[in-house]
Structures are given as structure tokens and as C-alpha cells.
Phi, psi and omega in degrees: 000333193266330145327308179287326177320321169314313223243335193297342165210044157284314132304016161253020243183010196296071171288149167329132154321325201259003188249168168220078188269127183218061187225033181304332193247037149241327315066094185281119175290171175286127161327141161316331192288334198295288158331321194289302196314281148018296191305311183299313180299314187246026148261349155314324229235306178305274184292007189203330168084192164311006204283352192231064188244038169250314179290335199280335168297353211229334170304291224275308185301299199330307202330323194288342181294283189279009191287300177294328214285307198286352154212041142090018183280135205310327204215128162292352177303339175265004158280144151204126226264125176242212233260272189205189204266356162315310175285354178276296181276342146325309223272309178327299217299296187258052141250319177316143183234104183264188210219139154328094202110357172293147145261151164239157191233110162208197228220166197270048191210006198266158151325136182313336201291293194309336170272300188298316171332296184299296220298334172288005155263349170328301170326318171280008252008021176290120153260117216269129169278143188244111198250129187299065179281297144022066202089019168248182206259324173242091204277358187277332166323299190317291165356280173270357163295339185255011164274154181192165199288012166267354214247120183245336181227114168250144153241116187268197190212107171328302175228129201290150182265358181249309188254011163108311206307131162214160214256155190272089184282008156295330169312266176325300178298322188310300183282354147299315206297298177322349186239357194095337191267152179272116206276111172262117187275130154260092173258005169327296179332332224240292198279101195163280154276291192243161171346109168273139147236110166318290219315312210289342170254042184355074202280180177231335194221102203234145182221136192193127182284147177277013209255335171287238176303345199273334165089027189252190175269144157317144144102009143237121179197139171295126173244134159265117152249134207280142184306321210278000193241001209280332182289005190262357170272099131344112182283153179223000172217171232194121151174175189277356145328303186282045182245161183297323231201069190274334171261037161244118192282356192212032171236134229255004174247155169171115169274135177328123180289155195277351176272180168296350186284352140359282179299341188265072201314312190230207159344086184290171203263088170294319165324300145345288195273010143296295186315270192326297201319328185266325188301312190277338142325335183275298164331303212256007141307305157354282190085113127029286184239053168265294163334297207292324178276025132264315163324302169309330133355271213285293153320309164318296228286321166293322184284345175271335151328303192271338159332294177285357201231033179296017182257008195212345166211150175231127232277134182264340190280138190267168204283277202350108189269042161253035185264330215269127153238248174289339206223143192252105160231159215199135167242120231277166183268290226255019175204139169306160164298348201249311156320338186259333181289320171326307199307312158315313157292337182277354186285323200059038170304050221292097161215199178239181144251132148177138193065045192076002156209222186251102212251104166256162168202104184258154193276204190258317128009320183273124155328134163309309175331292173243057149253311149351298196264001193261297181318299184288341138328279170298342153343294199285000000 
């Protein structure tokens, strides 16, 4: 059965014959369901206008439904659909009433979304600490070895977007809660290919663009906040969405809604949410942890690869597999990285640079077939 998982939604999958796509954890392409739906959204909107905005609005709330479902959250009231996941660690970032002398903790391997945020609290006296994951053996150690009683906050990336590592965030949330400090998630990486728990990695704050594994569009994403942290954000945007009693336009009292649609000021992307809403259905068809074990699948399967060849690649993804999620990268001996990524492109290999080599990530979706000719490409 799990084997048939390849071939059973492949045809939600009609990619060009000439592409070999393993590039998920930059761009996913769209389920066909995905697409029919977009298509469906906007010929309505050509032939009908708005008439049916009580339903499309009736869209956007289900969504919130497998959004909780897909990362174990108590209430769909902590979900709430922003932008992308930059806005999402803003809304932490400048909600929070940090104190001069304060720190924030994250790790020498994050995606820029994940840096720059923090480091842009200096200006308050805030200071982002940097924890050595990078060549340890334990890297969840480094970490709390780098908390300390200035540490109001750690944010990590579930899984680094450059070497694959991921990480035990039951570890890490333990060891936030035990200290008071406040656990923040970057899971793009994460919410998709393998399993998500809020509960279970005691998050306080989880964030995730819908463009990656989730197979969704740019221009969405999911944020989680856990209720018992949520009066702890300070709003900084202001519009008739977040109101408790948002469609009443013409009443001069009003209160911040109690939920995560807080965070949400205005309009929603509706397309977007027509869009996620048919990907994730293709998800929870699926199943979590059908996916995740062809992913894991799929990565192996590459990563032994690349094992057998150490005189011609050095694997940048670290071996332990419980390290392991979607994503593989490797750096060639005998070649620049960039050179070989040309080569590749001209192959119509769909992968990235990053992290100093060459980053495939093929979804649970991809064929054997051609993670085969990819392989054997690089062989050559």
C-alpha cells in the first residue's frame, strides 16, 4: 500500500516528461486539485463577481480545520492565515514587550527570515545569540547550552533549510517550558513532508508558508499561537478583520477577536485559500504519516547513494536518521557546486544551492523512476 502511494497520485502530479522535480523545499509545484480549484475560483469571479462571498468566506474558516488537524493544535482559534512565514515572526518579534538586556537564541544554520528578525531588535537592546549547531554531534546540547537567564526567547527552523538537519523540538520545547522561556518554530521545512505536534513539542509559536510541502501558493501561511501566550503579543496592525464582531461595519464599539484571527487586519487572500484548501485535502487523503514515510523513503534512498560514492560527493545532511526529513544536500568533490548545479539544470534536475552544495528534496509523490535518472545523471 505504501509502495502504491507513488504511483496512486501521480496523476495529481502531471509534470513535463523532461523535468526531474526534487526542488519541494523551494517550490512545490501544484496538485492538478489544486489548480482545477484556482481555475474554478477565478472563473467565478469573471462571471459572477462576489455573489458567492458568504461561501468563499465559509472556505477560508473550514481551512482552519485540517490547518489544526496538521499540527495537533488544541483549537482551530490558534490558527491563523497571514502572508508568509517573515510575517509571522514579525508579528512574535514586535509583539513581544522585550526589556533592555533581553536575548533571543537561535542557531548558526537559520534561513535569513529566521535571523534578521531577531537581529533587528538590537535597536531595542535585544540580543541574538547564536548557538554552534553545525558539526555537533548533539545539536539540541548546543542549544541549551547557549540559554541563559537573559534568554526570553528560542527560535529554531524544525528542519535547516540548507543542511536538512532536524531537529528534536520535544527536547528543546521541554527545556524552554522548564526555563520560562518562549519556544518559537520556523516549520516550513517541516509541516508536510514529516509529522508536526505543537502539543507535543511545546511550541508556543509555529509558522509555515503553504508553497513548500504543504504544495500550496506563495502569498499564505499558516501561524500558530498557543492561547495561553496569545495576550502576550502586542498588535501593531489594526483593521476590521481582527475584530470579535468583524462584520458589523457600522458599529463605533469593538473589540480585538479572542482568537488567532487577531493577527489577521484585513482581507483575505482568498485565492490562496481556495488554493491551500484543495492541497490539503490531497494531504489529509493521504494521510501524515503515509507521506512522511515516502519522504523518508525517498531521502534515504538518495542519501545512500550519495554513501556508496564518497570519493565524488560529501554528504552535507547529517547521517543519523532520526536527523533526517525531506531534504538531501551534498557537496561534489570534483567539481564546484555550482558547476555541477548548471549541469543539472541543463538536465531539467529541478534542485538548489544551498549549504554549500546541492539541495535535492523530493516530496512522497516522486517517482522512483526519476529520483533513478537523477541519480544516475549525477553518476555520470
Amino acid at each position: 500500500i505504501i509502495q502504491a502511494g507513488h504511483s496512486m497520485y501521480e496523476s495529481e502530479f502531471p509534470l513535463d516528461d523532461s523535468i526531474i522535480y526534487l526542488n519541494h523545499a523551494a517550490v512545490s509545484p501544484w496538485p492538478q486539485r489544486t489548480a482545477n480549484a484556482v481555475k474554478q475560483f477565478a472563473d467565478e469571479n469573471v462571471a459572477l463577481g462576489s455573489q458567492n462571498y458568504l461561501r468563499w468566506v465559509a472556505t477560508e474558516k473550514s481551512l482552519k480545520q485540517p490547518l489544526q488537524r496538521l499540527v495537533n493544535a488544541e483549537s482551530s482559534d490558534e490558527i491563523a492565515l497571514l502572508k508568509n512565514t517573515s510575517e509571522a515572526l514579525s508579528v512574535v518579534a514586535y509583539g513581544l514587550p522585550w526589556q533592555q538586556g533581553d536575548s533571543v537564541v537561535i542557531t548558526d544554520q537559520e534561513f535569513p527570515s529566521n535571523r534578521v528578525v531577531w537581529e533587528s531588535l538590537q535597536k531595542y537592546g535585544v540580543a541574538t545569540r547564536i548557538a554552534t549547531v553545525t558539526g555537533s554531534d548533539s545539536p539540541e546540547t548546543a542549544i541549551i547550552e547557549t540559554l541563559d537567564k537573559t534568554t526570553q526567547l528560542l527560535s529554531v527552523s524544525a528542519v535547516q533549510y540548507g543542511t536538512g538537519l532536524k531537529l528534536d523540538l520535544a527536547v528543546l520545547g521541554a527545556a524552554c517550558r522548564e526555563r520560562g522561556i518562549l519556544f518559537c518554530v520556523d516549520a516550513i521545512q517541516c509541516i508536510g513532508a514529516v509529522e508536526f505536534d505543537v502539543q507535543a513539542s511545546h511550541a508556543d509559536f509555529v509558522m509555515a508558508d503553504a508553497h513548500k510541502w504543504m504544495m500550496g501558493p506563495e502569498g499564505i501561511a499558516l501561524f500558530y499561537c498557543r492561547e495561553a501566550v496569545m495576550h502576550r503579543l502586542d498588535l501593531k496592525q489594526y483593521g476590521w478583520h481582527m475584530l470579535e464582531d468583524s462584520t458589523n461595519y457600522d458599529s463605533h464599539e469593538w473589540e480585538v477577536a479572542h482568537g488567532a484571527r487577531r493577527f489577521e487586519c484585513g482581507s483575505p487572500n482568498m485565492t490562496g485559500v481556495h488554493a491551500l484548501h484543495a492541497s490539503m485535502t490531497l494531504i489529509e487523503e493521504v494521510g501524515m504519516p503515509t507521506i512522511e514515510h515516502l519522504v523518508l523513503e525517498n531521502s534515504r534512498f538518495m542519501t545512500d547513494f550519495f554513501l556508496q560514492r564518497t570519493d565524488s560527493y560529501q554528504l552535507v545532511t547529517p547521517q543519523p536518521g532520526s536527523q533526517h526529513a525531506g531534504i538531501v544536500t551534498v557537496r561534489p568533490l570534483n567539481e564546484s557546486a555550482e558547476s555541477l548545479f548548471e549541469t543539472l539544470g541543463m538536465k531539467r534536475i529541478m534542485c538548489a544551492l544551498r549549504g554549500g552544495g546541492i539541495r535535492f528534496s523530493p516530496h512522497f509523490y516522486t517517482p522512483r523512476k526519476r529520483l533513478f535518472s537523477a541519480l544516475e545523471a549525477l553518476d555520470s
